[in-house]
N, C-alpha and C positions, 0 to 999 in steps of 0.2 A: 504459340499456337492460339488460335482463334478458338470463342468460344462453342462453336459451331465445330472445328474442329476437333476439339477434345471429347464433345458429345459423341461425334461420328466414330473417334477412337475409341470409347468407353462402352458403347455400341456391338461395333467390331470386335474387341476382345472378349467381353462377355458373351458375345454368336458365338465365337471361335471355341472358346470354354467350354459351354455349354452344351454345345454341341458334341466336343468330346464326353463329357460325363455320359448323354444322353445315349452314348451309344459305349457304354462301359456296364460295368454289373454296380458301379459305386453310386450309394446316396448322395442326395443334396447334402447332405451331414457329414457323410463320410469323406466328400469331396474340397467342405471350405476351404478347413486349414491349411491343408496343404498347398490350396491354390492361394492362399493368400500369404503361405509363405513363400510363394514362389513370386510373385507383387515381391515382396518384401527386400529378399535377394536379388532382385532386377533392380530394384531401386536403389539399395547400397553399394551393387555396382557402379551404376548412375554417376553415384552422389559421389563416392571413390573416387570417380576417374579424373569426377570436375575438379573436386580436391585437393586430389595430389600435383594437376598441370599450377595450379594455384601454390600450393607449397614449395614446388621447385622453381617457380618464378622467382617467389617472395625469400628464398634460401641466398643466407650473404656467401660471397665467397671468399673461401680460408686464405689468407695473403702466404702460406708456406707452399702449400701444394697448389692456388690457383683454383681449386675445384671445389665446388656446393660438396655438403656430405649428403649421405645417405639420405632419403627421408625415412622417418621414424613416425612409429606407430602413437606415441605422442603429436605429433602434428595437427593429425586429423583429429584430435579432439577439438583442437584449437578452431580449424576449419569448418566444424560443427556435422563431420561425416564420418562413418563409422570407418577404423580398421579391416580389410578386409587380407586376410592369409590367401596365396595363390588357390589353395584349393574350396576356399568358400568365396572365389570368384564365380559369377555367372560366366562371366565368361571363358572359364574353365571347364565347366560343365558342357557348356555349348561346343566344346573342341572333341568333347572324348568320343573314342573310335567307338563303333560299335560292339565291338566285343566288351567293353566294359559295362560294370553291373552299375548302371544309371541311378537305381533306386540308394543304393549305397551311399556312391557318389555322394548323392543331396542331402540323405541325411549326416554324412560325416561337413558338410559342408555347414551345415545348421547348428552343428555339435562347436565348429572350429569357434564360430562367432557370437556362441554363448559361453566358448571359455576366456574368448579374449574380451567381454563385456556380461559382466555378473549379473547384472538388472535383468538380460536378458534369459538368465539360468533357469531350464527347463520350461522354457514358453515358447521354444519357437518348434512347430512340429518336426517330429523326426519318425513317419512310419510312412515316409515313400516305396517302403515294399509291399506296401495293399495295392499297388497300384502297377498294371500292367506296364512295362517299359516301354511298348509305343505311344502309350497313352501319354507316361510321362515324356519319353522326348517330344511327341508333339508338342504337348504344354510349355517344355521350356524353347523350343520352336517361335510358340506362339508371343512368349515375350520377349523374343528377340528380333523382334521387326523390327528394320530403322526408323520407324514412326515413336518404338518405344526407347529402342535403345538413345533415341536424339532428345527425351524431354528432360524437365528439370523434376524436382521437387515437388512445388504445388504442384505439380498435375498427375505427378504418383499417388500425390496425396488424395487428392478427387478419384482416380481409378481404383486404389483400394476402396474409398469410402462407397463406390457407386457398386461395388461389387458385392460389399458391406448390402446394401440396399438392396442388392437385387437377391440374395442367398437369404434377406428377411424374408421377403416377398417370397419364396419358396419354402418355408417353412423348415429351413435347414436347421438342422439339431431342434430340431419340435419345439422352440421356444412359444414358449406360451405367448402368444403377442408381440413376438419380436421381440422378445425382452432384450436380445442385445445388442437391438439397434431401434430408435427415439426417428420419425421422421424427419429428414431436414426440415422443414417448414416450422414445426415446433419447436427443436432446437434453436431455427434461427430467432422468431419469434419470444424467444426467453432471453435470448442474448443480446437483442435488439433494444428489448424492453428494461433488463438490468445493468448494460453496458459493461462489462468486466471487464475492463483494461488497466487493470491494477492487483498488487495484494495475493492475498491468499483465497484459491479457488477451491472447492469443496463439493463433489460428487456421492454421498453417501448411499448412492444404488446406482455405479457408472456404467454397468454395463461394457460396449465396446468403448467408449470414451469419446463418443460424439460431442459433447459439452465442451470438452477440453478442447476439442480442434478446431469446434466453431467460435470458441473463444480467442483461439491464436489466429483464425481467421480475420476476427473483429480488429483486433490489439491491430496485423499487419496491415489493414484496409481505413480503419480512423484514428491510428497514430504515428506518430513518428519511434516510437520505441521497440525492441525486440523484444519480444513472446519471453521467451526465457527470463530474460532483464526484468520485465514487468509482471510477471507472476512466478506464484508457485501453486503445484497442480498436488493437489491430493484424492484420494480416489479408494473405496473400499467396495467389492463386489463379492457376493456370493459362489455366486460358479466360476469352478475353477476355468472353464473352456472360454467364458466374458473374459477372464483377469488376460489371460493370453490373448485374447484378443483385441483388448485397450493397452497394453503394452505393446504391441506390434501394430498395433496404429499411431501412438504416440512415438515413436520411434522413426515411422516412415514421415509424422510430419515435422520432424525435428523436434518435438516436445519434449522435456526433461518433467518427469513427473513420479511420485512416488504413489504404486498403488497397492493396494494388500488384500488377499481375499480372506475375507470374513464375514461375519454377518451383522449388521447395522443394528436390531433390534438387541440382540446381547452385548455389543462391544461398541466400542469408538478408539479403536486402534488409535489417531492420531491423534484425539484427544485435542480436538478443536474447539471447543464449545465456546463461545465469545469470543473468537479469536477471528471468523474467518469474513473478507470483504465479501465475496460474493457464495453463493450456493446455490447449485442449478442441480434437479435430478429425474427423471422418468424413473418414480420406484415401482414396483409390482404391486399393484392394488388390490384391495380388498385380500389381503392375504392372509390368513385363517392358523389357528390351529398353533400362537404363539401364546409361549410357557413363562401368563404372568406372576407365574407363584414366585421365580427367579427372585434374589434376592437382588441380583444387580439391577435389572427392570423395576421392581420394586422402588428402589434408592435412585435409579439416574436423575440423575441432575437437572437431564434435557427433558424431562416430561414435569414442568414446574407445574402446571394446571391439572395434574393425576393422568393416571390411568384411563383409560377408555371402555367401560363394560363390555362393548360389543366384541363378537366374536374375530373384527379383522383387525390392521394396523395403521389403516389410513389415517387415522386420529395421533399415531404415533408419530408419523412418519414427522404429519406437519408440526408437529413439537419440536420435532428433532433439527428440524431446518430453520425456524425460528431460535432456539435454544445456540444455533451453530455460531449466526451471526455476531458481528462486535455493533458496536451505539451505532455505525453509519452504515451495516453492511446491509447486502440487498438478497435478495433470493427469487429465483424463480424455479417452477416445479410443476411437473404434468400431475393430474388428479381426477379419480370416481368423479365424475357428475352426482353421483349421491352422495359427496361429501359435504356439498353446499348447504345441504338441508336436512343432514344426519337429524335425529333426536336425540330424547334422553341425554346419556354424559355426553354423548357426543356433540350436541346444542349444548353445553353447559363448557365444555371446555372452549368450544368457537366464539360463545359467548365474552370469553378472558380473553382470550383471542384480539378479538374484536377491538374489547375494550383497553388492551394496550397501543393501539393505534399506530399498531405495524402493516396492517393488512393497504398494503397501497391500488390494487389494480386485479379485477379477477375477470377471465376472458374463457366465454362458451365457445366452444369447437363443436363442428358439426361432423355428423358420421365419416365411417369411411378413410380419413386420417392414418390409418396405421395400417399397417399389411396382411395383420390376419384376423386383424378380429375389427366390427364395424362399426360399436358402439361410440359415443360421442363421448368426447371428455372438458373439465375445464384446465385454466391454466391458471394458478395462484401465482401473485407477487406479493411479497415483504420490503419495506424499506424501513427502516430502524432511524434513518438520516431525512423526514420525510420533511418539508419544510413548513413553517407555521401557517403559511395559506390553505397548505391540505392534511393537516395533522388531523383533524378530525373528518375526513373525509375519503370514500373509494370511490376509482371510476370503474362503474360496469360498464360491460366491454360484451354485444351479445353478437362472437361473431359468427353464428352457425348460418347464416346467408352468404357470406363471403368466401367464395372459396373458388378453385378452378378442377375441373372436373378432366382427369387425367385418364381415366378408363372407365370401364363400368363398376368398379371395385374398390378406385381408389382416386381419393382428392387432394388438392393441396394449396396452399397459398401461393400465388404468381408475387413472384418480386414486388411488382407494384402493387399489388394487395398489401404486402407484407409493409411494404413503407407507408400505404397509407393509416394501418393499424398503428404503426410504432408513430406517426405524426399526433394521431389522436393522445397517445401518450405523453406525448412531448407538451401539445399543447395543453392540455391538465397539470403537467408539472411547471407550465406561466411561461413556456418558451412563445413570445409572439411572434416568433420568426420561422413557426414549424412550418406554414403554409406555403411560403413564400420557398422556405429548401426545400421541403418535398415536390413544388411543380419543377423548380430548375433541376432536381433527378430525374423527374419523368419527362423532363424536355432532352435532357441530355443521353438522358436512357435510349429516347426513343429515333434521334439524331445519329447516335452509334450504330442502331440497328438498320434507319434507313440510308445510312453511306455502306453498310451492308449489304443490300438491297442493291445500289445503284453498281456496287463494283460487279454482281452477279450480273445487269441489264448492260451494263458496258460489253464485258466480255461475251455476253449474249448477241447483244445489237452488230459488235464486229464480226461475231460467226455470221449472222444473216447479211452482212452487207459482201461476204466472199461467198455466198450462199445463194445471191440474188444471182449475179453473174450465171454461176452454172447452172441454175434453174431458169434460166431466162426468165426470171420475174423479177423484176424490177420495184411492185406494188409491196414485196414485202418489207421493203427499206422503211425503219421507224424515222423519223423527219422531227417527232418533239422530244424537244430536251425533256430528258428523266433528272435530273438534279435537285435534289431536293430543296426547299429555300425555309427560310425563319419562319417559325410558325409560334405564335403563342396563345392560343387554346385550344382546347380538343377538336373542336372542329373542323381546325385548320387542318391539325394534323392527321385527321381522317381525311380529307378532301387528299390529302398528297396522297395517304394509304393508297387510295381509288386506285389513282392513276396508275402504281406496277402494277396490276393486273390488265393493264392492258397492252404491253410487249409480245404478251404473246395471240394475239387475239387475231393478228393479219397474219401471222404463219397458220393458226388452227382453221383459217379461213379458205387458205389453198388447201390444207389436207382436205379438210373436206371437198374440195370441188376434185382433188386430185382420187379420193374415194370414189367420189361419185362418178368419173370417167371411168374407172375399174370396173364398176356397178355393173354401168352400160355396157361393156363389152361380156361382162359375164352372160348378162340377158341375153346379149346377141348370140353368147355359145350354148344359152341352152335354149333358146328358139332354132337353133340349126343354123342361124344365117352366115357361120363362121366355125369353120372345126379348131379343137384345140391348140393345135400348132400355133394357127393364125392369132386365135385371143389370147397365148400366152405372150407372142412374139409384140403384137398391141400393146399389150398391159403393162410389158418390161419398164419403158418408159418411166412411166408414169408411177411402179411400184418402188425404182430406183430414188425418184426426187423422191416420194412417199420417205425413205429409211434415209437419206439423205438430211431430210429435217426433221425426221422424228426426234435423230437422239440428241442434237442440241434444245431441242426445244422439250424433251421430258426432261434433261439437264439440271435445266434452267427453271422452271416450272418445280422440279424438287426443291431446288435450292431456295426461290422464292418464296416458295409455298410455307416453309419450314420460318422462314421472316414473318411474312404476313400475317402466320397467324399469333406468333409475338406480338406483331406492331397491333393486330387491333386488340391483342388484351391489355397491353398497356396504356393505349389509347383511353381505354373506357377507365380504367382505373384511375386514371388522372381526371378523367370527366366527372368519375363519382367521387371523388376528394372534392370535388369545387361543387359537387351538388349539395354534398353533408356541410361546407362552409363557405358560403357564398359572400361573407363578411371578412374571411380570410382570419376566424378568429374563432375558440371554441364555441358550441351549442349543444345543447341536449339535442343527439336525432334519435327520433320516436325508432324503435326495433332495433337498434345499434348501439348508443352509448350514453348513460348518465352518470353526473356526478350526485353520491349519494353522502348525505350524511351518518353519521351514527345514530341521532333520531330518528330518523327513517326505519334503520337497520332495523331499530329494538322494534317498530310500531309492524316489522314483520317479521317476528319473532326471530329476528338474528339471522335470515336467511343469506346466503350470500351467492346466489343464483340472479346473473344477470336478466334473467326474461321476466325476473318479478318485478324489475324497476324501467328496464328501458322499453315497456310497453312491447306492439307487434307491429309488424311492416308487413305486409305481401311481397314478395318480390316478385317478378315472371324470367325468367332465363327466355330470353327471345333466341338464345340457338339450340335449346330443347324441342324436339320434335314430340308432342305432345297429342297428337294423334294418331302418330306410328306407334307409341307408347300405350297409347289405349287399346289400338287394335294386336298388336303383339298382346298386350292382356288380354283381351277377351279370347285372342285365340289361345293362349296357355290355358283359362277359364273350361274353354270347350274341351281341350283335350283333357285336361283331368276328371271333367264332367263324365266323358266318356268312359276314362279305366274307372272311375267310381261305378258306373254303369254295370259295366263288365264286371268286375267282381263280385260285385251285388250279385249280378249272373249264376256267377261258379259260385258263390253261398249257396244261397237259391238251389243249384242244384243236386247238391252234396245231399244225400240219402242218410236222414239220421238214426 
């Protein structure tokens, strides 16, 4: 499946879902699990079915009896796909008559495949009897479309995660900030910046286990190795309803992982400390009301620079992630914006910090970020492995101008943002070739997207040329090649942008005139000069071609549209890579990125808040409507003016 098309699917199911809930008495809270155990069983299906045609292929045949054996529930480990019992088949559930008690069913279906797999023991839900029986057969309905039932793996794995995402965004189980679920854009951004394609991984506030997945992401897309083969996943989270959750995502994306629920500040279950290559974590900040009298707090090991007076843990946490790592391990981690420029102990520990010369990379994020709550965060790097040209050295990274503006509510980094941030990286750690791979991505990026484009004008261009014929117009036939050709700088490949926007510009040119005959005849029927009969019998015509091309041509126009405005974010993205290095080689740009010393650091008393060092830029968002913006204020302005008014009023007139 195309990428376009799994959106469109991830889309679709999410309407479908939701739409169920929305018309149920169940919360967004009360509704996840089970829908994501229901992902969960569709997908083990899936994976089953591909498995075992795989197993009985690969099965020798016995020279006594001539016949393969049975296959066996060993196999499918081998295959890397869970066992599944007839009746923790989806596709068993999706057969049963309607007399049967559906909710049952599912949950005995949940119960089968946590006894035949222990890891999975008591995490995967089983209270499908909250839930109305149409409700539920619909749902399992809904994932049994042969759009679903025909995909693989990775794309299970994206429809859980994007469900993941959207159940944040709703505030299911009141998590404070989405605690258990980390924006992709950040996730990818830590993964991008620490590379964990090896070793032992370490989550010590995992949450659903985004970290983990966008790491078997990384491992599958820049190496030759398996996920499995090349790491091992460890994982410790407070709430019980996360620990289920990151195991049932790890599960759906093949991930072999050990997670345990507990709480990081009193314990280190697996007792990592030095041991681990990478550590990546979104912990709950500023979190209050922890019992330093504890004698094991006290004593851990992991807090070598003391305690932290203040009333939260964010001084802990980065102990704890520094402390995790071995001599070359890396770490990345989401964090308070007031962690940078904490006081008292908490300057004095950032201080030791500092001064062991782990602190590699710290990067400002701009509001909005995260799904329920809007304040700005930074992102800390460690490198332990750091090399002796930047041992004594960080890059601030100040990236709260950079970002793509995805609703009124919420932002994120676009791909090509995101490559351009990790090149600046690259290029700090003496890669002089970051310039040169990041434009052949965004050329090749943007080449995938415009043969995207052309197959959409192709099959468009052919509708209009059997289109022309019945509409007797002939003027609507496109005559220039759409093809896209080599282009090597942005400009070029803006100049091609242009051009599909114009496929559709000599069809919108007949509706309109085809409009405008309808006009006329309306006028005619309501100055009298024709009764009804006559101006409906007139108009047919003309209302026919009208729906005729309308609906390739809004098609077409969806399809495109949904490109184009890809191709021009990409576009610019790669224009502002070559505007920050026009040498094709690092530089300090003023508002965005400098390399700082530790001299520096102390002469501003240890801050480590990128806006103090990489100066300021202006930026202007030239597709910001900045006058509609004003005047929507002032009208919000007036109308609150007015209840202020009016109350004042009724004060005013209440009789004391």
């Amino acid at each position: 499946m195309t990428n376009e098309e799994i959106k469109r699917l991830e889309t679709e199911l999410w309407g479908a879902a939701d739409n169920l809930r929305a018309n149920s008495k169940l919360t967004a809270a009360e509704y996840k699990d089970p829908v994501l155990g229901l992902i969960l069983l569709r997908y083990a299906q899936n994976k089953f079915e591909e498995a075992k045609k795989q197993i009985k292929e690969s099965l020798p045949i016995n020279p006594r009896t001539n016949q393969k054996r049975e296959v066996k529930k060993d196999d499918f480990l081998g295959a890397g796909a869970m066992y599944l019992q007839e009746k923790s088949q989806f596709d068993y559930l999706v057969n049963l008559p309607e007399s049967a008690v559906i909710a049952e069913a599912v949950n005995n279906a949940m119960k089968l495949i946590e006894e035949d797999y222990k890891d999975l023991e008591g995490i995967l839900p089983k209270n499908y009897q909250e839930f109305d029986a149409d409700l539920l057969r619909s749902l399992i309905r809904i994932f049994n479309k042969d759009a679903v039932k025909n995909i693989g793996g990775d794309v299970f794995g994206r429809i859980y995660e994007f469900f993941l995402m959207k159940f944040s965004m709703s505030g299911a189980g009141a998590q404070e900030g989405g605690e258990f679920f980390t924006p992709p854009s950040l996730v990818q951004m830590i993964v991008n910046f620490i590379e964990p394609d090896h070793g032992i991984i370490h989550d010590p506030a995992c949450g659903s286990g985004g970290m983990f997945v966008q790491t078997g992401h990384f491992i599958q897309s820049k190496t030759n190795k398996k996920v499995n083969e090349a790491i091992t996943v460890y994982g410790t989270e407070l709430k019980s309803n996360n620990v289920r959750l990151a195991k049932m995502n790890l599960a759906i994306h093949g991930i072999e992982g050990k997670i345990i629920e507990n709480n990081s500040f009193y314990s280190n279950p697996h007792e990592l400390t030095g041991k681990c290559d990478f550590v990546m974590a979104n912990p709950p900040f500023n979190v209050k009301q922890i019992d330093k009298s504890k004698d094991y707090v006290k004593t851990d090991p992991r807090l070598p620079f003391g305690l932290p007076k203040s009333d939260n843990g964010n001084y802990m946490w980065i102990q704890y992630f520094n402390a995790y790592l071995n001599e070359k391990g890396r770490a990345g981690f989401v964090m308070a914006s007031s962690a940078t420029d904490a006081g008292n102990s908490e300057k004095l520990i950032r201080q030791q910090l500092i001064e062991t010369e782990n602190v590699d990379v710290i990067v400002s994020v701009g509001n909005n970020f995260f799904y329920t709550r809007s304040l700005p965060c930074h992102l800390w790097f460690f490198d332990k492995g750091k090399p002796q040209a930047t041992k004594n050295k960080i890059l601030m990274l100040d990236a709260r101008n950079t970002y793509r503006v995805v609703n009124s509510t919420i932002n994120d980094f676009s791909d090509g943002q995101l490559l351009n941030l990790t090149t600046i990286v690259q290029l700090y750690r003496g890669n002089e070739n970051a310039i040169n791979t990041a434009v052949d991505e965004h050329k090749k990026a943007l080449s995938e997207r415009f043969e995207k484009v052309n197959e959409h004008y192709l099959n468009y261009t052919d509708t209009l040329r059997k289109l022309s014929k019945e509409l007797e117009n002939d003027s609507l036939l496109i005559d220039e090649k759409m093809d896209y050709e080599a282009f090597n700088t942005p400009d070029e490949a803006k100049a091609i942008f242009y051009i599909y926007e114009k496929p559709t510009a000599k069809a919108a040119e007949y509706l309109k005139e085809l409009e405008g005959l309808i006009e006329t005849i309306n006028q005619e029927l309501a100055q009298g000069k024709i009764d009804k009969k006559s101006a409906n019998a007139k108009a047919k015509p003309y209302r026919e071609k009208l729906n005729k091309l309308n609906r390739p041509l809004k098609a077409y126009q969806e399809l495109v549209n949904e490109n184009l405005k890809e191709l021009k974010q990409r576009i610019g993205d790669w224009k502002k890579l070559l505007e920050w290095f026009p040498a094709n080689k690092y530089v300090d740009v003023e508002g965005l990125c400098k390399i700082v010393d530790l001299e520096e650091i102390e002469e501003n008393d240890y801050s480590l808040t990128p806006g103090r060092y990489v100066g300021y830029s202006i930026q202007i968002n030239e597709d910001f409507d900045y006058q509609a913006r004003m005047k929507k204020i002032h009208s919000e302005l007036a109308e609150l003016n007015t209840e202020a008014n009016d109350l004042m009023n009724q004060i005013q007139s209440v009789e004391l």
